[in-house]
C-alpha positions as CSV (number, residue, x, y, z in Angstrom):
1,X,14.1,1.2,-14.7
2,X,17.0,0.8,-13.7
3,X,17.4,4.2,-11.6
4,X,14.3,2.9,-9.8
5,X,15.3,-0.8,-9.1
6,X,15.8,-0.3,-5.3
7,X,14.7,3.3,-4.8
8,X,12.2,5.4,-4.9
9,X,11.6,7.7,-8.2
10,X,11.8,11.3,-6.5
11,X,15.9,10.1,-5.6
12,X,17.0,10.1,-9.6
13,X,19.6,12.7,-9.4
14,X,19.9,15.8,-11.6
15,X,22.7,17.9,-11.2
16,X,24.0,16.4,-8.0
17,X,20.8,16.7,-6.4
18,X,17.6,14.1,-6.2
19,X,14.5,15.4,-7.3
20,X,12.9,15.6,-4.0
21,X,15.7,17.7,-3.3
22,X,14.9,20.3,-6.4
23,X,11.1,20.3,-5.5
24,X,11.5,20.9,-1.4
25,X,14.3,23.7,-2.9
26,X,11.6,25.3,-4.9
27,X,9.0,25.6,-1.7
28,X,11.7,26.3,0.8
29,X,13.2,29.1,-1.5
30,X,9.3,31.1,-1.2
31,X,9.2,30.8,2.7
32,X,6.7,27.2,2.5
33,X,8.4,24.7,4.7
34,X,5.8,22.9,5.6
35,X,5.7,19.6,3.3
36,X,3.8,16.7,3.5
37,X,5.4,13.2,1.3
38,X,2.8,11.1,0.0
39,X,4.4,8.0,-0.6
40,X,3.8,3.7,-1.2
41,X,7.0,2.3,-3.4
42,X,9.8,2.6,-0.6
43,X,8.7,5.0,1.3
44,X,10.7,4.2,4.4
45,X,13.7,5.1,2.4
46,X,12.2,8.5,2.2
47,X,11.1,8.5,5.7
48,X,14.8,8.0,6.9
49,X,16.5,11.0,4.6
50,X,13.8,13.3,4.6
51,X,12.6,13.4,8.9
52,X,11.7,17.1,8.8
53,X,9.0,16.0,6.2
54,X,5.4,15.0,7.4
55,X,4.3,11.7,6.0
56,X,1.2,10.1,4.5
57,X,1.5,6.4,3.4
58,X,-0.5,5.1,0.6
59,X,-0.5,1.3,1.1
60,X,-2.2,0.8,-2.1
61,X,-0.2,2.5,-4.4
62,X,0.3,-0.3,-6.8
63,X,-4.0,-0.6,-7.6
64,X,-4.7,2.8,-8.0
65,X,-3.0,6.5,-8.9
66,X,-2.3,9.8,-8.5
67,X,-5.5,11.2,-8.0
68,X,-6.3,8.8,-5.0
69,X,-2.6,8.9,-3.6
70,X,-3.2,12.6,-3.0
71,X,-6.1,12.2,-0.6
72,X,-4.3,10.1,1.7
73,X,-3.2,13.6,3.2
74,X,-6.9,15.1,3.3
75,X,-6.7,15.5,6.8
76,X,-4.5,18.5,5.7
77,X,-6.4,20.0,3.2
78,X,-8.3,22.0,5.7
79,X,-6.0,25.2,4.8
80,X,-4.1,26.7,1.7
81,X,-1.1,24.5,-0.1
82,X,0.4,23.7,-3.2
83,X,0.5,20.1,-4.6
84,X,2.8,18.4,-6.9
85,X,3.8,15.5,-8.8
86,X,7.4,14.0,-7.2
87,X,8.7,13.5,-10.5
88,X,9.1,17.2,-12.1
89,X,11.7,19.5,-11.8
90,X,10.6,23.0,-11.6
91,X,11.8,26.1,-10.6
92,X,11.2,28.4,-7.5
93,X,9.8,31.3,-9.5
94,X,6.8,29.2,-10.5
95,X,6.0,28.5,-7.0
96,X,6.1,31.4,-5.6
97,X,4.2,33.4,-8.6
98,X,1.4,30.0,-7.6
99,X,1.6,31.1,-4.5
100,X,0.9,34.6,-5.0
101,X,-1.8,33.9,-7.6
102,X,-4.9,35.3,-6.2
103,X,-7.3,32.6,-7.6
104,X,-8.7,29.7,-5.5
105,X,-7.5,27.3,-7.5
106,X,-4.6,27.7,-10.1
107,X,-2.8,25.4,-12.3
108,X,0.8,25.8,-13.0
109,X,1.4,25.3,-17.0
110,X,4.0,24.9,-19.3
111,X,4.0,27.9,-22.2
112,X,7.0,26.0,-24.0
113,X,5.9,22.4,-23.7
114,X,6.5,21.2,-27.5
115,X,10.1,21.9,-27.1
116,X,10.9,19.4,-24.5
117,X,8.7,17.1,-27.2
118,X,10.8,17.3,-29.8
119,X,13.0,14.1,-29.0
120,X,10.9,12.3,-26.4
121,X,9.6,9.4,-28.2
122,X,8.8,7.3,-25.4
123,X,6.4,10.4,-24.0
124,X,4.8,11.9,-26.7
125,X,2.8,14.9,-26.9
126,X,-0.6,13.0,-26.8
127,X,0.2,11.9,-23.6
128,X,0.6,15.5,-22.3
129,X,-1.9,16.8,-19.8
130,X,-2.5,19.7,-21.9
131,X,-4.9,22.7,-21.3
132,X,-7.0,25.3,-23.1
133,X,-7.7,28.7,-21.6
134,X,-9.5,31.7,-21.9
135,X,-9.7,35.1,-19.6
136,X,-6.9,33.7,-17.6
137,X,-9.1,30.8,-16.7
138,X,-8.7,27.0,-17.6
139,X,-11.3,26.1,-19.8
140,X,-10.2,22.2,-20.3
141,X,-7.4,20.4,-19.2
142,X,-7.4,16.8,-21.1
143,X,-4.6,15.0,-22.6
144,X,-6.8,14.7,-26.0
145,X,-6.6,18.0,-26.4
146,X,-5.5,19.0,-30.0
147,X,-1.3,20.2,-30.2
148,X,-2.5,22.9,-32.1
149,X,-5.2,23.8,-29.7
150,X,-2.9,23.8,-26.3
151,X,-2.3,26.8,-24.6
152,X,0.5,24.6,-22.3
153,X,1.2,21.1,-20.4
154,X,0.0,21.4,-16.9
155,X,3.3,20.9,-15.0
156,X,1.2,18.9,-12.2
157,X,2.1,21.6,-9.4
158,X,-1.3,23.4,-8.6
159,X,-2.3,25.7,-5.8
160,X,-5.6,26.2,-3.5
161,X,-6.6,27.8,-1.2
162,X,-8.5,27.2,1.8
163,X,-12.1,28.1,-0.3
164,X,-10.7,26.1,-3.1
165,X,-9.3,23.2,-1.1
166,X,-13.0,22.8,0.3
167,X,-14.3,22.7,-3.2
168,X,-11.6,20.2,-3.9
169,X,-12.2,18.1,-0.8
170,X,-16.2,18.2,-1.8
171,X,-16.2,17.4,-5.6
172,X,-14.0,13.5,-4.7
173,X,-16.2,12.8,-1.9
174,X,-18.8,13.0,-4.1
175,X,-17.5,11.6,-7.3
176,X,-15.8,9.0,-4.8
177,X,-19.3,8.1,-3.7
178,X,-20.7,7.8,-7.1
179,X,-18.0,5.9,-9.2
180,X,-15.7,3.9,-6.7
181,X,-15.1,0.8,-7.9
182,X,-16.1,1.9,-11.2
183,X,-14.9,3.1,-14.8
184,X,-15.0,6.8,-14.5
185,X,-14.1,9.4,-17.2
186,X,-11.2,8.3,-18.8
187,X,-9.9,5.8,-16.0
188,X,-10.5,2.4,-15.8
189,X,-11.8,2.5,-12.2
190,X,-12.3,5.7,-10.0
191,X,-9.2,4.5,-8.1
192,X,-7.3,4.5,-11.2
193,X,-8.1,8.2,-12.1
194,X,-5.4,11.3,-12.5
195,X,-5.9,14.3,-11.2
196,X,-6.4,16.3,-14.2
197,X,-9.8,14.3,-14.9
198,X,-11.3,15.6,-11.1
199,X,-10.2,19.0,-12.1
200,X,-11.6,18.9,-15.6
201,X,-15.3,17.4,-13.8
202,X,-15.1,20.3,-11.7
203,X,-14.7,22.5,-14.7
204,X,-17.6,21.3,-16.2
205,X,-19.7,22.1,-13.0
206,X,-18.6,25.3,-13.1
207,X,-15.6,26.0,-10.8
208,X,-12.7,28.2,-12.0
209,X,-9.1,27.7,-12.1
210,X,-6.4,29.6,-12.9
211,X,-3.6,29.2,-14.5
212,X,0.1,30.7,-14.2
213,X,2.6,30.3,-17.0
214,X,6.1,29.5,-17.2
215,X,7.8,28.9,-20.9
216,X,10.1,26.0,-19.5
217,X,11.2,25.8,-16.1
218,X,9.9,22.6,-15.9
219,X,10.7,18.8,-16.8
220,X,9.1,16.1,-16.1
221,X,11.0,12.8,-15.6
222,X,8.9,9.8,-16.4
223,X,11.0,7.7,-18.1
224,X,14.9,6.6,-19.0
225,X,14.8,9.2,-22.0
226,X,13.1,12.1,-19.6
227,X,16.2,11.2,-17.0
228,X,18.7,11.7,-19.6
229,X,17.4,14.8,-20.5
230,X,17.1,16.3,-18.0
231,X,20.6,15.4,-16.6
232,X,21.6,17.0,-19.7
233,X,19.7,20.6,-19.7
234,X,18.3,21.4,-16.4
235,X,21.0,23.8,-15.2
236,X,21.9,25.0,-18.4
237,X,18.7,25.6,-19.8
238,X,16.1,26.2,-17.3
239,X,18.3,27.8,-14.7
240,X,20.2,29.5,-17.0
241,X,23.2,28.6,-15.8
């Protein structure tokens, strides 16, 4: 609030352009046309603009979160895509290096993270979704990870492919069997869960992910400060323009 009052997040403007409108840029720019919105909070508004897109509607959006909200599209899981928040800006290069990335299941992460933190005090870094790696490989992604101990901030846009989709698709079911209705990990209720706490479960079974790096080249927009800040330094800074 305010820029949300009567629309959707994803249609804050940066730069003359809404951040749906940076994110579909980034995809269109490496040849992947093919996008699915995932949407509750005005989503007709979305619907009307944005016709080319395919739609999945999460009717309850306001009781549960990201993690949930992205399997409302299962039914296209079936083969290779990329998956992100609608509230980051990122740039083309990322997604098509996460495109190109030959692991099954790879996280995009953000090398230069504490400098976005430096004078965002309603988003500080504890609230980061930080990761640890090792080998190339993820080895936690938590937001209690330690500053000091972060190798990046997951920028929330991660790819799979069809093997690692399955594995995707098979570790909810199961933890969706077990734990809805319930506290789980970190969340109040499995409905309630992020994404990152799936992944780091699955980490702790033993599946791998990746991860690709960019220093920057990201924002996230999550609040009135975020918004201001990025209206500020996107093109300058991460397009270096």
């Amino acid at each position: 609030m305010p820029t949300t009052a009567d629309a959707p997040k994803c249609f804050a403007e940066i730069a003359g352009k809404r951040l749906i409108d940076w994110a579909a840029q980034a995809f269109e720019a490496n040849g992947l046309d093919r996008i699915c919105f995932i949407g509750g909070y005005q989503i007709e508004k979305v619907k009307q603009e944005y016709p080319r897109f395919t739609f999945r509607h999460n009717p309850e959006w306001e009781h549960n979160n990201i993690l949930a909200s992205l399997f409302y599209a299962v039914d296209l899981m079936d083969e290779p895509f990329i998956c992100c928040y609608s509230d980051v800006l990122f740039t083309p290069d990322v997604v098509g290096r996460l495109a190109s990335a030959p692991g099954d299941m790879v996280l995009g992460v953000d090398t230069a993270w504490l400098e976005r933190y430096e004078h965002r005090s309603e988003h500080p870094p504890d609230d980061a979704e930080k990761v640890t790696v090792a080998n190339g490989h993820v080895t936690r992604v938590d937001r209690k990870i330690p500053e000091h101990e972060a190798h990046g901030e997951y920028i929330g846009v991660a790819k799979f492919s069809a093997e690692g989709a399955a594995k995707l698709r098979e570790s909810y079911k199961k933890r969706h069997a077990e734990f809805a209705g319930q506290p789980w990990r970190d969340a109040k209720s499995f409905e309630k869960a992020y994404k990152i706490l799936l992944f780091q479960d699955m980490i702790e079974q033993g599946e791998s992910f990746d991860h690709v790096d960019t220093p920057g080249g990201y924002i996230e927009v999550d609040t009135q400060q975020d918004f201001d800040y990025a209206r500020t330094h996107w093109i300058s800074k991460h397009l270096g323009r």
